[in-house]
C-alpha positions as CSV (number, residue, x, y, z in Angstrom):
1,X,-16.4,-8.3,-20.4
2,X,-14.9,-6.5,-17.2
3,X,-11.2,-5.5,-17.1
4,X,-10.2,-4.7,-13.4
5,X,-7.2,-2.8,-12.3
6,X,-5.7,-2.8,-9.2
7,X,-3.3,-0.2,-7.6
8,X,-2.5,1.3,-3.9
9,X,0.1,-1.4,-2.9
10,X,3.5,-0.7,-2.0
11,X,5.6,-1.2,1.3
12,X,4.6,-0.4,4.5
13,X,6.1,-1.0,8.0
14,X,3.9,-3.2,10.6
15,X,0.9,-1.2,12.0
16,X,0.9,0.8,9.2
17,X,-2.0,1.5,6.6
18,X,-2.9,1.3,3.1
19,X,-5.5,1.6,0.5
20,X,-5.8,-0.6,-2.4
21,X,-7.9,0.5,-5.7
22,X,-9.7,-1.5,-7.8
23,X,-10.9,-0.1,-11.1
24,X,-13.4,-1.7,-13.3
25,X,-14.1,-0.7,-17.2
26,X,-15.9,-2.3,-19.9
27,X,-19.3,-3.4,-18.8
28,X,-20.3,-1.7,-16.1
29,X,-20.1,-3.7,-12.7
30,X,-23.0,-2.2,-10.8
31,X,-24.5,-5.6,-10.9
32,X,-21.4,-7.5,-9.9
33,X,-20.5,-8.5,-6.4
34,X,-16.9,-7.7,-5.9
35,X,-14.3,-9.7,-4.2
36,X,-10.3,-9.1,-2.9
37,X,-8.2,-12.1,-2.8
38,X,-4.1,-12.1,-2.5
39,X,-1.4,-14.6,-2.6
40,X,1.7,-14.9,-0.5
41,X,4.9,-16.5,-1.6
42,X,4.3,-20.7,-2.2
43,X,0.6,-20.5,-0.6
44,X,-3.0,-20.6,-2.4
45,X,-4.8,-17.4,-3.3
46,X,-6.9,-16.6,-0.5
47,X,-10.0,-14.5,0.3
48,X,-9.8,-11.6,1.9
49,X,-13.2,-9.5,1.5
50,X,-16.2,-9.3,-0.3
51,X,-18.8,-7.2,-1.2
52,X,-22.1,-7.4,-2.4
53,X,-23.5,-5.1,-5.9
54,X,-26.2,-4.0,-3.9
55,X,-22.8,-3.0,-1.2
56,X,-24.9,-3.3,1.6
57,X,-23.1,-6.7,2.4
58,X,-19.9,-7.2,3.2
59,X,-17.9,-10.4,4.6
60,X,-14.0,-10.4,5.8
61,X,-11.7,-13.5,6.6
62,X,-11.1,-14.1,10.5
63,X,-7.6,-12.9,9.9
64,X,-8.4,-9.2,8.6
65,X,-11.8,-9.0,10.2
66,X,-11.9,-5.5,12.0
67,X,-8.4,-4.5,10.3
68,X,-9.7,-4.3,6.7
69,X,-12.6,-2.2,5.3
70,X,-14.2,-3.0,1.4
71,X,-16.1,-0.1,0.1
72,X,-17.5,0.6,-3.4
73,X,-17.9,3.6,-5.5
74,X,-20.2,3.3,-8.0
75,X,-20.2,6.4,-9.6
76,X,-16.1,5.9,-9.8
77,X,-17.0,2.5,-10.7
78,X,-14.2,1.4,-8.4
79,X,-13.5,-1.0,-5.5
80,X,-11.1,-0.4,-2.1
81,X,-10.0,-2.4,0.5
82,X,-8.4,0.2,3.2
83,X,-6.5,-1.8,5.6
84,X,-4.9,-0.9,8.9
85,X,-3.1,-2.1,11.1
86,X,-1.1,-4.0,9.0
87,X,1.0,-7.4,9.9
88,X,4.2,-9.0,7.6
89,X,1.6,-11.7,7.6
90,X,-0.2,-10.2,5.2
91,X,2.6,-9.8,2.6
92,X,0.9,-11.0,-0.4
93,X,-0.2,-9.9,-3.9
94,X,-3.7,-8.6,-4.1
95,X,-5.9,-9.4,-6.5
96,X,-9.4,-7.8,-7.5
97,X,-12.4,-9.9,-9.1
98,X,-15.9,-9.6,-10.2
99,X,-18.8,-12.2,-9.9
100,X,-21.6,-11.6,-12.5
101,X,-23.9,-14.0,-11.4
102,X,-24.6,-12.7,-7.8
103,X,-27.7,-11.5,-6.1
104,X,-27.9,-7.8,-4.5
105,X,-27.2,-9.7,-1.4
106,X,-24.2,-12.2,-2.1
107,X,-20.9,-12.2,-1.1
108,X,-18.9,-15.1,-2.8
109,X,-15.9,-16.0,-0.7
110,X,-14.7,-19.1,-3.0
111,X,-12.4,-18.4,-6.0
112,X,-14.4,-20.3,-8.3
113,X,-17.1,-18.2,-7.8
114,X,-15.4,-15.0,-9.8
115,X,-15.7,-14.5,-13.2
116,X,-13.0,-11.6,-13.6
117,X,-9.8,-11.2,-12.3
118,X,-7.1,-8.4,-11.9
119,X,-3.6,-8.6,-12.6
120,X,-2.7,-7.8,-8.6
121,X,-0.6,-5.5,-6.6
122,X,2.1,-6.4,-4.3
123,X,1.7,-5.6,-0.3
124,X,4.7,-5.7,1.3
125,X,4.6,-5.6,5.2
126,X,8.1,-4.7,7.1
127,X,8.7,-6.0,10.4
């Protein structure tokens, strides 16, 4: 079992930056590729980013690709997303999960794929 905890969200005003933390206990996650999702207001949870256990893959949706960064800190045993540049369109709780049942090289973009979840942080993006 994997308990993730997410934290770093807040609100920002457009074009401003923030770092989201994802915290993992229990089992360690070395092995687990590691995923952010988030969900706006009456839409489906989305993907954001990925990242491969081995973390030498990483994969983005279109709509944060060069603004958003995933990282992983194994000895922390921790996962961030740093994002800049940030739009009201990305207003939306963010949610951490783990997928156990990767290879070093995956990076799961579908929900289904994620065996853990976090509990999210809210992202709120002023215009």
């Amino acid at each position: 079992q994997v308990h993730l905890v997410e934290s770093g969200g807040g609100l920002v005003q457009a074009g401003g930056s923030l770092r989201l933390s994802c915290a993992a206990s229990g089992r360690t996650f070395t092995y687990y590729a590691m995923g952010w999702f988030r969900q706006a207001p009456g839409k489906e949870r989305e993907f954001v980013a990925a990242i491969s256990w081995s973390g030498g893959n990483t994969y983005y949706a279109d709509s944060v690709k060069g603004r958003f960064t995933i990282s992983r800190g194994f000895a922390e045993n921790t996962v961030y997303l740093q994002m800049n540049s940030l739009k009201p369109e990305d207003t939306a709780v963010y949610y951490c999960a783990a997928d156990r049942d990767s290879n070093p090289v995956a990076v799961p973009t579908i929900r289904r794929e994620y065996d853990y979840w976090g509990q999210g942080t809210q992202v709120t993006v002023s215009s």
